[in-house]
N, C-alpha and C positions, 0 to 999 in steps of 0.2 A: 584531934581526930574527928572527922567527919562522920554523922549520925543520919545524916539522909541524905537524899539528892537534891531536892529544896532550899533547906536552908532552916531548917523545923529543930527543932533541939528535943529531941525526944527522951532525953531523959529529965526533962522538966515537966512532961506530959502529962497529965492526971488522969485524963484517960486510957493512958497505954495498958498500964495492969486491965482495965476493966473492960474493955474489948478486946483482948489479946494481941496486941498489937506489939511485933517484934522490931520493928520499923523496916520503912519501905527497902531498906538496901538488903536487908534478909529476907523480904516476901515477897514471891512472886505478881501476887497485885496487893494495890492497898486494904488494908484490914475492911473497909466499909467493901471490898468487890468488886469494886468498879474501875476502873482507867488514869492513872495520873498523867497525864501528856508531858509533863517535866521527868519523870520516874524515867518513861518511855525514852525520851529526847536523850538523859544522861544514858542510860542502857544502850541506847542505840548507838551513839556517841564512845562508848565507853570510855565514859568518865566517871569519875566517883561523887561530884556535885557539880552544881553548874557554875561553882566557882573557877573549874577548869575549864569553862569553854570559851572560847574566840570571842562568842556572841552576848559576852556575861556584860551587864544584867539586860536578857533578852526582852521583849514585850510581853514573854510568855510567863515569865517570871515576875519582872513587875506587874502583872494584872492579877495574880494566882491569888483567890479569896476575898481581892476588893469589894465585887457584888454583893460577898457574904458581911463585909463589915469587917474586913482582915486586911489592916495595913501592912504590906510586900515588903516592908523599909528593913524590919530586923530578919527578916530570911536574907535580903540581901547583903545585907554589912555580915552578919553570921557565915554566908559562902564565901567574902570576902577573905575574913579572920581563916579559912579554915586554909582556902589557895594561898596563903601568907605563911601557913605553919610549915 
Protein backbone atom coordinates (compact mmCIF):
# COMPACT_ATOMS: atom_id res chain seq x y z
CA UNK A 1 0.00 0.00 0.00
CA UNK A 2 1.20 3.22 -0.99
CA UNK A 3 2.12 6.06 1.70
CA UNK A 4 2.85 9.01 -0.58
CA UNK A 5 3.16 10.22 -3.95
CA UNK A 6 6.99 10.21 -3.87
CA UNK A 7 8.08 7.31 -2.85
CA UNK A 8 8.80 8.66 1.26
CA UNK A 9 7.77 5.82 3.56
CA UNK A 10 6.10 7.77 6.03
CA UNK A 11 5.60 5.47 8.52
CA UNK A 12 9.21 5.34 9.15
CA UNK A 13 9.25 9.19 9.56
CA UNK A 14 10.46 10.54 12.92
CA UNK A 15 9.18 13.48 12.16
CA UNK A 16 5.58 12.83 11.25
CA UNK A 17 4.29 12.81 14.95
CA UNK A 18 6.16 16.09 15.57
CA UNK A 19 4.90 18.26 12.87
CA UNK A 20 1.74 16.73 12.34
CA UNK A 21 2.22 15.49 9.48
CA UNK A 22 -0.55 13.08 8.05
CA UNK A 23 1.26 12.41 4.74
CA UNK A 24 1.01 14.21 1.71
CA UNK A 25 -1.85 11.75 -0.09
CA UNK A 26 -4.30 13.01 2.98
CA UNK A 27 -3.16 16.76 3.03
CA UNK A 28 -3.92 19.24 0.95
CA UNK A 29 -0.26 20.67 0.83
CA UNK A 30 2.78 19.50 2.38
CA UNK A 31 2.92 19.72 6.26
CA UNK A 32 5.93 22.46 5.90
CA UNK A 33 3.03 24.78 3.39
CA UNK A 34 4.60 25.07 0.59
CA UNK A 35 4.33 23.19 -3.07
CA UNK A 36 5.44 19.53 -3.92
CA UNK A 37 5.58 19.61 -7.74
CA UNK A 38 5.44 15.58 -7.58
CA UNK A 39 2.28 15.79 -5.03
CA UNK A 40 1.01 18.14 -7.71
CA UNK A 41 2.20 16.16 -11.05
CA UNK A 42 0.51 12.67 -9.25
CA UNK A 43 -2.88 14.74 -8.30
CA UNK A 44 -2.99 16.20 -11.39
CA UNK A 45 -2.23 12.96 -13.17
CA UNK A 46 -4.48 11.21 -10.92
CA UNK A 47 -2.39 8.83 -9.84
CA UNK A 48 -1.68 7.46 -6.47
CA UNK A 49 2.39 7.62 -6.76
CA UNK A 50 4.59 8.17 -9.56
CA UNK A 51 5.16 4.68 -9.78
CA UNK A 52 1.95 4.64 -11.95
CA UNK A 53 3.16 7.04 -14.39
CA UNK A 54 4.18 6.55 -18.14
CA UNK A 55 7.09 9.00 -17.25
CA UNK A 56 8.29 6.92 -14.11
CA UNK A 57 11.17 7.57 -12.93
CA UNK A 58 10.84 11.19 -14.40
CA UNK A 59 13.73 13.96 -13.84
CA UNK A 60 11.36 15.30 -11.49
CA UNK A 61 11.73 12.62 -9.32
CA UNK A 62 15.09 11.73 -9.67
CA UNK A 63 16.47 15.18 -8.67
CA UNK A 64 13.70 15.61 -5.66
CA UNK A 65 16.18 16.47 -2.59
CA UNK A 66 19.63 15.74 -4.18
CA UNK A 67 20.59 19.75 -3.50
CA UNK A 68 19.51 18.86 -0.04
CA UNK A 69 21.88 15.90 0.38
CA UNK A 70 18.85 13.23 -0.44
CA UNK A 71 19.64 10.39 -2.52
CA UNK A 72 16.14 9.87 -5.09
CA UNK A 73 17.54 5.96 -5.29
CA UNK A 74 15.01 4.40 -2.40
CA UNK A 75 11.94 6.72 -3.34
CA UNK A 76 12.47 5.26 -6.53
CA UNK A 77 12.75 1.43 -6.10
CA UNK A 78 9.92 2.10 -3.11
CA UNK A 79 7.35 3.52 -6.19
CA UNK A 80 8.66 0.61 -7.93
CA UNK A 81 7.68 -2.12 -5.09
CA UNK A 82 4.53 -0.43 -4.61
CA UNK A 83 3.28 -0.30 -8.88
CA UNK A 84 4.27 -4.17 -8.56
CA UNK A 85 2.00 -4.75 -5.58
Amino acid sequence: MFESRCGVCCNKCERREKVNCKGCINMEKPFWGGECGVKKCCEDKALNHCGECSEFPCEMLSTMGVAEGFDPEPKIQQCRKWANE
